[in-house]
Structures are given as C-alpha cells and as structure tokens.
C-alpha positions in Angstrom: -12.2 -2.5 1.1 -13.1 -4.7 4.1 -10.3 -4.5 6.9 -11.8 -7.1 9.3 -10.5 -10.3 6.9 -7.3 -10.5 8.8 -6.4 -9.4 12.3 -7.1 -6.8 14.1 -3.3 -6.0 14.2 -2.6 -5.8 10.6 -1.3 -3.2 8.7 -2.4 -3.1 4.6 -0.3 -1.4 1.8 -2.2 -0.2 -1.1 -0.2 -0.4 -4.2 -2.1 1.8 -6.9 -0.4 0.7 -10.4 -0.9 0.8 -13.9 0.2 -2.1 -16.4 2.8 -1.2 -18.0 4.5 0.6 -15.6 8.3 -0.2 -14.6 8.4 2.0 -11.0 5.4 0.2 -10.0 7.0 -3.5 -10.8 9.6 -2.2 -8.3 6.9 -0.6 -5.8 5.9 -4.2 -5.7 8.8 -5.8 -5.1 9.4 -3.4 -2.3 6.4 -4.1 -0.6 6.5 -7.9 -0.8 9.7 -7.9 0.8 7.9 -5.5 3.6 5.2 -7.9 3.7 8.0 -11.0 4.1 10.0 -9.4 6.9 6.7 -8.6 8.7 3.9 -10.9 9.1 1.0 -8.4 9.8 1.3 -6.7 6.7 -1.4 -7.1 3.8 -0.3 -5.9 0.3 -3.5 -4.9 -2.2 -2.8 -3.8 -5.8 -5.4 -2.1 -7.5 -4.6 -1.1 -11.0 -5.8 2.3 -11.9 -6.9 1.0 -15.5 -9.3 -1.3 -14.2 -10.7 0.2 -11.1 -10.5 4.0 -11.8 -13.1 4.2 -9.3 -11.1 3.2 -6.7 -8.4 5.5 -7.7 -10.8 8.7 -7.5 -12.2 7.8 -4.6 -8.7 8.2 -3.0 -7.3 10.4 -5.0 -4.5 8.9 -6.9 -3.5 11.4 -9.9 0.5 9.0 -10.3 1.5 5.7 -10.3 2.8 4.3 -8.6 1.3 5.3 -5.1 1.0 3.6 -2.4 -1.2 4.1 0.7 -0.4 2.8 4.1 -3.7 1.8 6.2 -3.8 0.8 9.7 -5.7 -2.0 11.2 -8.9 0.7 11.3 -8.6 1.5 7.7 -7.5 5.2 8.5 -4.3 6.2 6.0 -1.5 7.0 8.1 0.6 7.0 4.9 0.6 8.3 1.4 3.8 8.5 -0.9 3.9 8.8 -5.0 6.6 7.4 -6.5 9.3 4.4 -5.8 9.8 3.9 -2.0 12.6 2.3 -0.3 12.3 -0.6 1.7 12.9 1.8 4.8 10.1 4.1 4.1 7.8 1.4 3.7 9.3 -0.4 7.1 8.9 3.0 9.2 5.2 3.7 7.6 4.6 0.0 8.6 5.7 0.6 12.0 3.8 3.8 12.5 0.8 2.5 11.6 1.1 -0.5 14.0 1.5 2.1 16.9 -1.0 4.0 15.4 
C-alpha cells in the first residue's frame, strides 16, 4: 500500500471486512464519520475474501479489524471488533503526533 498519494500529514484507517458481515457495515460507518470530522484521514477497505493476501500479510484472523497507520505507514493502532467513534478519534490523534 503506497502512503505517499496524499500528504505527508495523513493518517489512513484500514478497514479489514468481509461481505456479509453486519459489525463491519458499522466499522465503516464509524470510520467515515472519523474521516468527515477530520480531513487528513484516508479510509481503505480491503475485504478479506478477495485479498486474503493482504490479510495474512498483516495478520488479520476477525473481521472486522481495523488498523490505524501513520503518515509513514507504521501501525500505531490495531483493534478487532466494533470501535467507537472515540477510539477511532484518539487512535487518529496519536498517530498524527506520532
């Protein structure tokens, strides 16, 4: 995944889903609005199902997860399951100071 296509200040959630999968329709709903309210934020979905090497490469063994990446790339967040809209805002704001 290329990090340089936006700037150098953005932060990029990973949404790892599957398709018929009702927590991950409200993982992404969660991380829209993150991506609304702040304007360096990047939102990727890759759906396990057709990219499982993608998933192995990071890891992913649930969905939904979602990785948090930093304008280097480097993972300064992880979390299976449903987040909140505050999770997702703190993990965006750690990996802006990160």
């Amino acid at each position: 995944m290329a990090f340089d296509e936006h700037s150098s200040e953005a932060v990029h959630l990973e949404l790892f889903s599957s398709s018929f999968c009702g927590a991950c329709r409200r993982t992404r709903g969660i991380l829209d609005t993150a991506a609304r309210l702040v304007p360096s934020v990047y939102v990727t979905e890759i759906n396990v199902a057709d990219d499982p090497d993608a998933a192995e490469r990071v890891d992913i063994t649930s969905t939904p997860t979602v990785i948090v990446r930093d304008s280097h790339g480097k993972q300064t967040f992880r979390g299976e399951g449903v987040p909140n809209i505050n999770q997702v805002l703190a993990a965006t704001v750690a990996a802006l100071d990160a």
